[in-house]
C-alpha positions, 0 to 999 in steps of 0.5 A, spaced: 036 153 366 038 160 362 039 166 366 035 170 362 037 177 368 039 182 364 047 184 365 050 190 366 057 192 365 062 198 365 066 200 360 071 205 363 074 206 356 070 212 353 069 211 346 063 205 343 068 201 339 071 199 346 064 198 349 062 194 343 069 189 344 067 189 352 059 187 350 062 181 346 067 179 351 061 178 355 057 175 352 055 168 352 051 167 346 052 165 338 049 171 335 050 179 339 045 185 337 047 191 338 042 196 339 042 204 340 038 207 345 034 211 341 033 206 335 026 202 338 025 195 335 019 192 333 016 186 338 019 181 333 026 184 332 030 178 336 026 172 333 027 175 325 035 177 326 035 170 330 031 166 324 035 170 319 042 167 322 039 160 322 038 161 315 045 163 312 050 161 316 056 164 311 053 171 315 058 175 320 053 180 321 046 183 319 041 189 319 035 191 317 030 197 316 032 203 320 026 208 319 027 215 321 021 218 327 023 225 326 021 231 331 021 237 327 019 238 319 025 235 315 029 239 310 028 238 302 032 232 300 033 229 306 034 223 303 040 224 300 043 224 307 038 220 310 043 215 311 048 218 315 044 218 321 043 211 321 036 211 316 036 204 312 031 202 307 033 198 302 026 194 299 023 189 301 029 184 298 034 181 302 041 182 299 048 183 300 052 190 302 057 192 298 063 192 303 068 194 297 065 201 297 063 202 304 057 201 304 055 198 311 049 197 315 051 202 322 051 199 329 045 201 331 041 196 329 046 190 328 047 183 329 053 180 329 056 173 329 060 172 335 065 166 331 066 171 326 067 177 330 072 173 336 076 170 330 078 177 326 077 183 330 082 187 333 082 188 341 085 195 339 080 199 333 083 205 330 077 208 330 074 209 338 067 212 336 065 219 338 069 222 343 068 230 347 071 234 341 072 229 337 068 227 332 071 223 328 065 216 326 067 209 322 067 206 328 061 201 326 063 199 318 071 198 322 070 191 325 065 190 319 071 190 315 074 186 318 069 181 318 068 182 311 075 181 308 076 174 313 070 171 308 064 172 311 057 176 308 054 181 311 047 182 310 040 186 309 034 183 312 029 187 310 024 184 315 028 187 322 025 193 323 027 199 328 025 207 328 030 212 330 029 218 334 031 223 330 030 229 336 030 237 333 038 238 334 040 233 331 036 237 323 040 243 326 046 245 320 051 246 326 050 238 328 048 236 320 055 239 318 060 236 323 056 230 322 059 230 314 066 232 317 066 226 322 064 222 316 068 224 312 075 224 316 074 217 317 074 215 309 082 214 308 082 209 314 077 206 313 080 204 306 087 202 309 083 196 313 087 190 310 090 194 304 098 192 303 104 196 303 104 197 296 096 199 295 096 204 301 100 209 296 094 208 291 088 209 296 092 215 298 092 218 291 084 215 289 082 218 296 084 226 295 083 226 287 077 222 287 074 227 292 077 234 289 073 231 282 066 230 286 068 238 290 069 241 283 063 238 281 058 240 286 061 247 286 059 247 279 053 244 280 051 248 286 054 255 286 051 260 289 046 255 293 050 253 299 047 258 304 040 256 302 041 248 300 043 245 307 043 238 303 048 240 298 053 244 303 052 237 308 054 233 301 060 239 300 063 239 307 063 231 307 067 231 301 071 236 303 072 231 310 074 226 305 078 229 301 083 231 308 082 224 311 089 222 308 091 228 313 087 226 318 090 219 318 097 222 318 097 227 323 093 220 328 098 217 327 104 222 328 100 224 335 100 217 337 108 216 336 110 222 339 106 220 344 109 213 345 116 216 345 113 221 351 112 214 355 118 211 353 123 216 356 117 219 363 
């Protein structure tokens, strides 16, 4: 007989990466979902992920279309960052996301293979998830990456549907813009996963030109407009934060070793 109870555990380490690792620890299936609170599923979301998985088993994980349900009236070319809260609709065909690019479905609807996740993803994430006072994201694409480059797909399936809540304060500029920080700080290591010793110079390089060119060229193309245009100051700050996330990664670093040479000599 199948224990069909629902199981709660609890995580006592904060962050979701260690809530994600304790959740596959748990559980007993082949297939894992992962499911935000606020991202309600259609009735049928488990039976489409489920055939999907059957489907193509060269898959590791695979999302569908995150629709947005919003409280208030959206700002002007919300599409444009639509995708940082985690609203994804690609069409109606399903296809490979591009991982190279870091293009990748987020946790909130997410179905993983357990295989896949168990054999190449660390117990220990350099991103731990949105913690009090930081704010620093990536949490979700890191183990995607790690699935990702052992040689497993990850995949759109255009025929699972979920509908985020997006409250009001989550539209407000304060909340918009340290979101686009958060996204941002996390792009230096995310492109360090699986990079070897002699590229990590390069990724350093390619990340602050590469975003002191598109800084540049949104200011030219916006000037004068950032106190009124929310959309195009979001897209500034987020390449302002990627640009720094070299930075960032150094001083996590330099904080983390102190902090072990701390312990060594208590």
């Amino acid at each position: 007989d199948i224990d069909y109870r629902l199981r709660y555990f609890l995580e006592p380490k904060q962050g979701a990466a260690f809530a994600r690792l304790r959740a596959v620890r748990e559980a007993k299936g082949e297939l894992i979902a992962f499911l935000d609170d606020d991202n309600l599923p259609d009735p049928d979301w488990l039976a489409q992920a489920y055939t999907f998985g059957l489907e193509h088993p060269q898959a590791g994980a695979w999302s569908g279309q995150i629709h947005g349900d919003f409280e208030v009236k959206l700002p002007e070319n919300f599409e444009r960052i639509q995708a940082f809260l985690a609203i994804r609709e690609h069409g109606s065909n399903p296809h490979l996301f591009d991982a190279e690019s870091l293009r990748l479905p987020p946790a909130a609807a997410l179905v993983v293979r357990k295989q896949a996740w168990c054999e190449n993803v660390p117990q220990q994430p350099t991103l731990s998830g949105k913690l009090p006072g930081i704010f620093v994201q990536g949490d979700d694409y890191e183990p995607l990456l790690y699935i990702h480059y052992a040689g497993w797909q990850i995949w759109y399936n255009p025929t699972m549907h979920t509908y985020h809540q997006i409250p009001h304060w989550r539209l407000e500029r304060d909340y918009l813009l340290t979101l686009a920080r958060g996204c941002g700080l996390c792009i230096f290591q995310l492109r360090l996963i699986n990079a070897k010793n002699w590229q990590k110079p390069i990724i350093f390089a390619k990340t602050i030109l590469g975003n002191l060119r598109r800084i540049l060229q949104h200011l030219i193309q916006y000037k004068g407009q950032f106190k009124t245009n929310l959309i195009a100051l979001f897209e500034l700050n987020f390449y302002l934060a990627s640009m720094m996330s070299p930075f960032y990664s150094l001083r996590w670093k330099l904080d983390k070793f102190f902090k072990t040479i701390s312990i060594q000599h208590d």
